[in-house]
ZABALO-347228 format. One record per residue (C-alpha): residue number from 1; chain; x, y, z. Coordinates in steps of 0.25 Angstrom, whole numbers, plus 5000, padded with zeros to 4 digits. Each point is the difference from the previous one (the first is absolute). Example, Ala and Ser with C-alpha at 12.3 -4.5 7.8 and 13.67 -1.06 7.14 Angstrom:
2
   num   chaine   east   north     up
     1        A   5049    4982   5031
     2        A   5006    5014   4998
This chain:
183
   num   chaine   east   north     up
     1        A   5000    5000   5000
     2        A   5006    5013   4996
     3        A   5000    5011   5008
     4        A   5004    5015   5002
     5        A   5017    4999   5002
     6        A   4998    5009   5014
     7        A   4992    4987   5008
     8        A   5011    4990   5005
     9        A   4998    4998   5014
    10        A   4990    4992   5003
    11        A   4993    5014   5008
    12        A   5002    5009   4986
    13        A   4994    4987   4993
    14        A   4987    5001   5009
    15        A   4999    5014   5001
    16        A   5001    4998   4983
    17        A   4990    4990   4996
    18        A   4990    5005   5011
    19        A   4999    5014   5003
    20        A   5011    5009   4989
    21        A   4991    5006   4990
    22        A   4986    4995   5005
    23        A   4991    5011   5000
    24        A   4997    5004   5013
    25        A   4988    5010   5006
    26        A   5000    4996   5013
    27        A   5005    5014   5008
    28        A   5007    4993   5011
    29        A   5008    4992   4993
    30        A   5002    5013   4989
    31        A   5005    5007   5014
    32        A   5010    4986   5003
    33        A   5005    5001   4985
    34        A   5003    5017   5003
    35        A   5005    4998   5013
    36        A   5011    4989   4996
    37        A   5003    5005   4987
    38        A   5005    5014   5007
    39        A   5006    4992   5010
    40        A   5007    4991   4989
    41        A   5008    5013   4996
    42        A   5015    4997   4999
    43        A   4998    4985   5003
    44        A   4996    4989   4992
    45        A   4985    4996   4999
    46        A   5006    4985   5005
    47        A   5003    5007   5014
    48        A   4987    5007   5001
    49        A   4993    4985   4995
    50        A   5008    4996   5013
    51        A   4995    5010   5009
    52        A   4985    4999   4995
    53        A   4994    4992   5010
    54        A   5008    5008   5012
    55        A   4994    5014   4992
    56        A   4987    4995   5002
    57        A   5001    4999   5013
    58        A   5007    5012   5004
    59        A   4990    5007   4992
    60        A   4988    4996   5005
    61        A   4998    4992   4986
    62        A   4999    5011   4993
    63        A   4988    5006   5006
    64        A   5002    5014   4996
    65        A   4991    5007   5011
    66        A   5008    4991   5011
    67        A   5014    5007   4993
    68        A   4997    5014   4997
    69        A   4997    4999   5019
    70        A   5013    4997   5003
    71        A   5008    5009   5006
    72        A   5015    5001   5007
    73        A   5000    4987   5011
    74        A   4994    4991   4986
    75        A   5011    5009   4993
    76        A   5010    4995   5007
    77        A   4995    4984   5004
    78        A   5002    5000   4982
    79        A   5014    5005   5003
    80        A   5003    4989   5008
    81        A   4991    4990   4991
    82        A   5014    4992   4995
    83        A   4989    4992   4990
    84        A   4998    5015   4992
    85        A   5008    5009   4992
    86        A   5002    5010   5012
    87        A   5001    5011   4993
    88        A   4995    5014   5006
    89        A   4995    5006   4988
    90        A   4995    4988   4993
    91        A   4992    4997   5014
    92        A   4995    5016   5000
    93        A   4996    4999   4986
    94        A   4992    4987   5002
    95        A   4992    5007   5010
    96        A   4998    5012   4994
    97        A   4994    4994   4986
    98        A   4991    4994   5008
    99        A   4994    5012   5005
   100        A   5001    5004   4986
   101        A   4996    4988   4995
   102        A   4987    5001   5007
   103        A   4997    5014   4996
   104        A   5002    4997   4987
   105        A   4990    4987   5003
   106        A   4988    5010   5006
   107        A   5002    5009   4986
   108        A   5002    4987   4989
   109        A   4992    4992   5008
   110        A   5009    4990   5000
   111        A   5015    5000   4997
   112        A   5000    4989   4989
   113        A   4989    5009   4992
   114        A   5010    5011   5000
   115        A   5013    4992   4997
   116        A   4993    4991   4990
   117        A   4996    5013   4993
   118        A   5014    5003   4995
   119        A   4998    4988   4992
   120        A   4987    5001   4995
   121        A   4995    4990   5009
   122        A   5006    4990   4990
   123        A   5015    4993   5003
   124        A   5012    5002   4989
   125        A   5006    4990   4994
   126        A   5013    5003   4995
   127        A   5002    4994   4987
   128        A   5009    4991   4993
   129        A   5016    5003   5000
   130        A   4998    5014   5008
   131        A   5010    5002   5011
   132        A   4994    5000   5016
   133        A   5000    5014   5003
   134        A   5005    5005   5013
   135        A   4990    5012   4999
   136        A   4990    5005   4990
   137        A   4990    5014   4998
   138        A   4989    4993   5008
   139        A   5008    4996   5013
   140        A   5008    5015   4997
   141        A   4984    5004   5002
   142        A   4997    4993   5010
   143        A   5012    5002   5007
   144        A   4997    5017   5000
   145        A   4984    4999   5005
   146        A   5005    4991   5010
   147        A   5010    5009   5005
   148        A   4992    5012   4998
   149        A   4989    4991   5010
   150        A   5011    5001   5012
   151        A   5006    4984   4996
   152        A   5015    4997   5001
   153        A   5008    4988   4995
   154        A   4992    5002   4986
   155        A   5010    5004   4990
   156        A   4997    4997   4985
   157        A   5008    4986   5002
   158        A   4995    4996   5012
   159        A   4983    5002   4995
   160        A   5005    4994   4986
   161        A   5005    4986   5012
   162        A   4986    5002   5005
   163        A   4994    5000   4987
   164        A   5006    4987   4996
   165        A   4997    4994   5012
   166        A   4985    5003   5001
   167        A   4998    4995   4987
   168        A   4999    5016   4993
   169        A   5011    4995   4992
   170        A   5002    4987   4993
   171        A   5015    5000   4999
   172        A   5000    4983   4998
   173        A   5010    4996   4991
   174        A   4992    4996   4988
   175        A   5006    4986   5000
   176        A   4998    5000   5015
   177        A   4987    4990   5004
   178        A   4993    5010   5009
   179        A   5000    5012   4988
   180        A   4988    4994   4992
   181        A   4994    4994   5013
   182        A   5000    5016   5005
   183        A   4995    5004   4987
């Protein structure tokens, strides 16, 4: 079975042929993906995959209204917290996009009808023989409202990550199993 060159653990393997690319309107977990991706700044996704479960945890799984209440004593518990990245601004900016993230929530409605939006509500599928892109005008648009919104950790590389991973993008390898399966 081929598959995209990254996924050779058997963690990346999973994460491959179960979650990468899948379209994903679940808010929560659209949080998770956020949250981690920023977190994954610098590092390889492998050592983020490695820490998820301990992310999960730390971060009340995800619950944005739970994280955007922490304050300094649950600032400094994540600073201790040897199963995350501690890393003061990437701990700040995951609870302050969630403060953002739910403000954006009571305007959108939901954060997955605003982020879908920057794709028509439709995933692309990059096509045959064209390069994986690090960065692209829509995660450069995203990158800029989400800015605007008060969020952090969301440069243009680090939506276009998101993007590929909720499924906004399908960056399959054409020859890889999971491309048409996506599609």
């Amino acid at each position: 079975m081929k598959r995209c060159a990254w996924a050779r653990t058997p963690l990346s393997i999973a994460y491959h042929d179960a979650e990468w690319g899948v379209p994903l309107h679940d808010d929560t977990r659209l949080f998770e993906f956020l949250i981690l991706e920023g977190a994954q700044a610098g590092l390889s996704w492998e050592t983020i995959l490695n820490k998820r479960e301990n992310y999960r945890k730390a971060f009340s799984g995800f619950d944005p209204a739970k994280v955007a209440k922490y304050n300094d004593k649950k600032v400094a518990s994540l600073m201790q917290d040897a199963g995350i990245i501690r890393n003061r601004l990437k701990i700040d900016s995951a609870i302050s996009n969630a403060k953002a993230f739910l403000k954006l929530q009571r305007e959108h409605g939901s954060f997955d009808k605003y982020v879908w939006a920057f794709v028509n509500n439709k995933p692309i599928r990059r096509k045959r023989g064209q390069p994986v892109l690090a960065k692209t005008e829509i995660s450069d648009a995203l990158s800029i409202d989400l800015r605007k919104r008060g969020f952090r950790f969301v440069g243009s590389t680090i939506c276009y990550a998101f993007m590929q991973a909720v499924g906004m993008v399908n960056d399959h390898d054409s020859d890889c199993f999971r491309f048409r399966q996506i599609s």
